[in-house]
Residue, then its C-alpha position, 0 to 999 in steps of 0.5 A: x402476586x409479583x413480576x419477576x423482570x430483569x428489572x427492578x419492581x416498583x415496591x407494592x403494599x396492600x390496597x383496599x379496593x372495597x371487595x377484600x380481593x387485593x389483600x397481598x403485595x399489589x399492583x402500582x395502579x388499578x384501573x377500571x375500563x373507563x380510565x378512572x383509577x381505583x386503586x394505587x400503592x405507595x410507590x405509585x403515589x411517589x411516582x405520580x404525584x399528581x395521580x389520585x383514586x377516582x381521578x382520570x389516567x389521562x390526568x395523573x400518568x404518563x400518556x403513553x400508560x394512558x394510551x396503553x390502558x385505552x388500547x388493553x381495554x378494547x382489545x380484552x387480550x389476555x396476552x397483551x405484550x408491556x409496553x415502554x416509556x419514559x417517566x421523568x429521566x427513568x425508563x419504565x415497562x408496564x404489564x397489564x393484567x385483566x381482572x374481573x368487572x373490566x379492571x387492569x392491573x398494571x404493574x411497573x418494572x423499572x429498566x432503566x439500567x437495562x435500557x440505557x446498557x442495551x442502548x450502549x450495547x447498539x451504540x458499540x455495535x453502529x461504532x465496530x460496524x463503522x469502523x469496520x467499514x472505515x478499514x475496508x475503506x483504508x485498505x484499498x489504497x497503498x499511495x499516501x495522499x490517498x489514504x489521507x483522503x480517504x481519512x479525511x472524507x470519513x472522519x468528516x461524514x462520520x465524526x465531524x462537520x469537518x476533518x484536517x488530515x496532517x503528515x509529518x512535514x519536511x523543512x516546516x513544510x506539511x502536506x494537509x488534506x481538508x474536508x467538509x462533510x459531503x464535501x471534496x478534499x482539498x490537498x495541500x501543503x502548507x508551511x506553518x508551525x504546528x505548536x500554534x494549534x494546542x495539542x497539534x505539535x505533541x500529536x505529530x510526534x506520536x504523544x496522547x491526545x489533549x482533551x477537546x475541553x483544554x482547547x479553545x476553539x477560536x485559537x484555531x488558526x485560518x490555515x487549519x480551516x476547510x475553505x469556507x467552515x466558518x466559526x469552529x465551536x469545537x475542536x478535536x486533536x489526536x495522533x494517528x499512530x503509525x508503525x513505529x513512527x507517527x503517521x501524522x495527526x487528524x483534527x475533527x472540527x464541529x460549528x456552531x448549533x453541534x453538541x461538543x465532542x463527548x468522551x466517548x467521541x473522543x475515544x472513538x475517534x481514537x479508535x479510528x485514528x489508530x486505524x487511518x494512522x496504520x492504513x497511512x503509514x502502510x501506503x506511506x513505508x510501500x511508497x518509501x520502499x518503492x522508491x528506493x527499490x526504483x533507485x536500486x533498479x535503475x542501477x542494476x538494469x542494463x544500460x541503454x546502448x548507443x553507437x560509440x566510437x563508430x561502433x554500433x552496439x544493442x543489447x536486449x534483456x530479459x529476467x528469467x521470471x516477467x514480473x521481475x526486472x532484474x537477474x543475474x545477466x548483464x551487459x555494459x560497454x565502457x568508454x575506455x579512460x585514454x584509449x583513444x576511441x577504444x570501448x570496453x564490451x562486457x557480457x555476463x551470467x551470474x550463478x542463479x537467478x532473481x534478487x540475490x543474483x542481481x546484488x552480486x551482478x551489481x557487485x561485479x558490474x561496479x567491480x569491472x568499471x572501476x578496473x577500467x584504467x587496467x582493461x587493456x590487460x584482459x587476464x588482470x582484470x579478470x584476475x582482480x575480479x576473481x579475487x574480490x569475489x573470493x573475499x565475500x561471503x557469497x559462494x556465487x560465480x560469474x561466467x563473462x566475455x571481456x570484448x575490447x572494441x576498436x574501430x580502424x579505418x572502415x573496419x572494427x578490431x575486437x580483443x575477446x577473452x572468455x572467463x568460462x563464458x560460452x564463446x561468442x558468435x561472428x556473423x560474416x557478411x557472407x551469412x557465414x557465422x564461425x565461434x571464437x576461440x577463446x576460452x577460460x576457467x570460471x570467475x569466484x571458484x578457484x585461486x587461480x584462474x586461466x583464459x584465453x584471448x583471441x583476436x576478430x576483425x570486422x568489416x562493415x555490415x559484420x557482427x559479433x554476438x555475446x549471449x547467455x545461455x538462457x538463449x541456448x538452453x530455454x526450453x519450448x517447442x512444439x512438446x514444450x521440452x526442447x532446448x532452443x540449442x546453438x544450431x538454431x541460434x547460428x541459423x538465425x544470424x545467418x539469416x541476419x548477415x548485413x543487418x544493423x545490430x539493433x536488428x540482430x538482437x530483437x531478432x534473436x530476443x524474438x525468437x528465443x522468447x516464441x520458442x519459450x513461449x508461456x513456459x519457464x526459462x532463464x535470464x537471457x541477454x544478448x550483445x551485439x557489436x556492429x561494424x556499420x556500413x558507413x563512411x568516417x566523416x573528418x572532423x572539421x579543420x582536421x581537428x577531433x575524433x569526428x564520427x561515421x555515418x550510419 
């Protein structure tokens, strides 16, 4: 008889029993009722030297053997399932089979290599949940220091008795999150030099890891120690890798009384080191991104207007989708270099909309303040404007209203010259609002452009209004496929005759944006150009420009 396991059988020979039963490939042992051994083979005796026939199980085997023939025996179970158990070093299944007069064979299966692979298997299994857990974990924050907290905590409840998390610093300065295990993280930043640390230096530009048995503990330096750790007894330094540059290094610490980081340790505190550095350098490139997108919107925003030269200005802005905040229409108002308190107004609508509209308006925008020296001449500048947006390669154009502003006396003097922009809007004191006449040919599009320049004067409480035709043109209503139309633009000046220019344009941007409501609708922008009701105050002595009052 022989058991077939995914083991290794221990190797049989014949034993006499005394009956002549037991004549081929045997059993390891034979064991009567009682627990006294009646027959063992070779590779038994090798096993358990100590055992002997007609001696006790209790005494030559295994207690767990010992335990299991106790517990057949009661039982009398022909099924009776192996067990397990140990045997010096190496791991053992015993079967039992019952036999006549009460006697249990058992025979030996070593598992030895079995049981160590399904333990490794287990191991890699609690190690790819862990690290799937770590990732989840990572991947719920897109800001730096919180992605090295979350590193550091992890690695220092699940890898270590304490985690060090360091970036890659600026002028020998290095942000560092320190952690004890169920502690809180402590950030930091820290100026040092990172080669005092073996390993630490090579880690934070990207290079493999140094072996923890190259590192001597007691060489780590205080500033790497959480508050309060202790004595270090080992030490564990690795990169963590980021997109195409370093993300920074994470360093494991273990005190006293811990087993020493073994290889597989080390490998898998690579493997989420790996993981950490990508989650770090996510957030950290976002960050980047974020800060140089706030940077190129801040420029490209309209300004914030105020009163200049006696003029009241307000403009309002709105991007053609609400998660945006930048488009293709724009507003300014420019000082005028020598023009003895005379403003440059510019309102504009670049073909298209989002991103790569706003990129030209800013190009434009910069185009027309560096032609203010020329902006008496309205035809020049729209001239010169429209020659360098025929020398890119962008096949946008710009519709715009140039508006010199002037204030003489009580009231405000406006120069106005359209480049195939819709004409702007006066509204009287009256409540009376008339178009002016300018006109002229869209700016980018042909060699040669024509305009037309028209003269409005002002009194005080009266406003010229520049606007785009997201305000016109937006669609809503009662059937959500209406035009707003210019009608009802003029009828909500009217009702705004006398109003300061503030309030005319969140009048106007209010209901433009009730008519559109939750639908789609193109950038809107509106300018407002106010001659206030109020009177010059001389500046003192005489001397200066003074100011007017509200």
């Amino acid at each position: 008889m022989r058991v077939e396991q995914s083991g290794r059988v221990v190797q049989q020979i014949g034993v006499d029993d005394g009956t002549g039963w037991l004549s081929a490939p045997t059993p390891a042992l034979v064991a009567e009722a009682d627990g006294s051994v009646r027959a063992l083979n070779d590779a038994a005796r090798s096993l358990f030297p100590t055992a002997a026939v007609g001696g006790s199980l209790a005494a030559g085997f295994p207690s767990w053997l010992a335990h299991a023939h106790t517990e057949f025996t009661v039982r009398s179970g022909p099924a009776a399932q192996p067990v397990q158990g140990p045997v010096e070093r190496r791991s053992f299944e015993a079967h039992p089979v019952g036999r006549d007069r009460g006697a249990v064979m058992w025979w030996l299966v070593e598992d030895t290599d079995v049981r160590v692979a399904r333990e490794a298997l287990g191991v890699e299994r609690e190690r790819t949940a862990l690290l799937a857990r770590m990732s989840s974990a990572l991947s719920t924050s897109l800001h730096p220091e919180r992605c090295m907290e979350v590193t550091a905590r992890l690695a220092a409840d699940h890898l270590a008795d304490a985690a060090v998390v360091i970036a890659p610093g600026r002028q020998d300065e290095y942000p560092v999150a320190h952690c004890v295990r169920d502690g809180a993280v402590a950030h930091a930043r820290l100026a040092f030099d990172p080669y005092d640390v073996p390993g630490l230096g090579e880690a934070l530009q990207g290079f493999p890891p140094v072996p923890s048995h190259w590192l001597d503990p007691s060489s780590a330096p205080t500033w790497l120690l959480p508050a309060d750790f202790g004595e270090v007894a080992s030490i564990v330094v690795t990169p963590l890798p980021g997109h195409g540059v370093p993300a920074g290094a994470l360093v494991l610490l273990r005190g006293p009384g811990r087993q020493s980081f073994t290889e597989h340790e080390e490998t898998f505190a690579r493997l989420f080191a790996a993981r950490a550095g990508a989650a770090i350098s996510a957030a950290r490139m976002f960050a980047q991104q974020g800060a140089i997108t706030d940077v190129l919107v801040r420029d490209l925003l309209p300004p914030t207007l105020r009163q200049l030269g006696g003029v009241e200005y307000a403009g309002r802005y709105r991007a053609s989708v609400d998660t945006e905040r930048i488009g293709g229409d724009f507003y300014d108002v420019h000082p005028v270099p020598g023009g003895e308190d005379e403003a440059l107004a510019v309102l504009g609508d670049v073909c298209g909309k989002g991103l790569e509209a706003a990129v030209l308006t800013g190009k434009v925008r910069t185009t027309l303040q560096a032609l203010l020296p020329l902006a008496a001449d309205h035809q020049r500048v729209l001239r010169l404007l429209n020659n360098a947006l025929l020398s890119t390669h962008d096949s946008r154009f710009v519709t715009l209203v140039l508006a010199s502003v002037r204030r003489v006396g009580a009231h405000v003097r406006l120069r106005l010259t359209s480049g195939g922009h819709l004409p702007p809007l006066v509204v009287r004191a009256t409540g009376e609002v008339h178009e002016v006449a300018t006109s002229g040919t869209l700016v980018g599009v042909l060699p040669e452009i024509t305009s037309t320049t028209a003269e409005v004067v002002l009194a005080p409480g009266e406003t010229c209004l520049l606007y785009t035709d997201g305000i016109t043109e937006a669609l809503g209503g009662p059937m959500g496929d209406e035009m707003f139309g210019e009608e009802r633009l003029r009828a909500a000046l009217a009702d705004c005759a006398g109003m300061p220019a503030d309030a005319i344009v969140e009048h106007v941007h209010m209901l433009a944006s009730q008519w559109v409501g939750s639908g789609e609708h193109d950038d809107i922008a509106v300018l407002a150009v106010t001659a206030p009701r109020g009177r010059h105050l001389t500046a003192v002595d005489g001397h200066g420009r003074g100011r007017y009052t509200a």
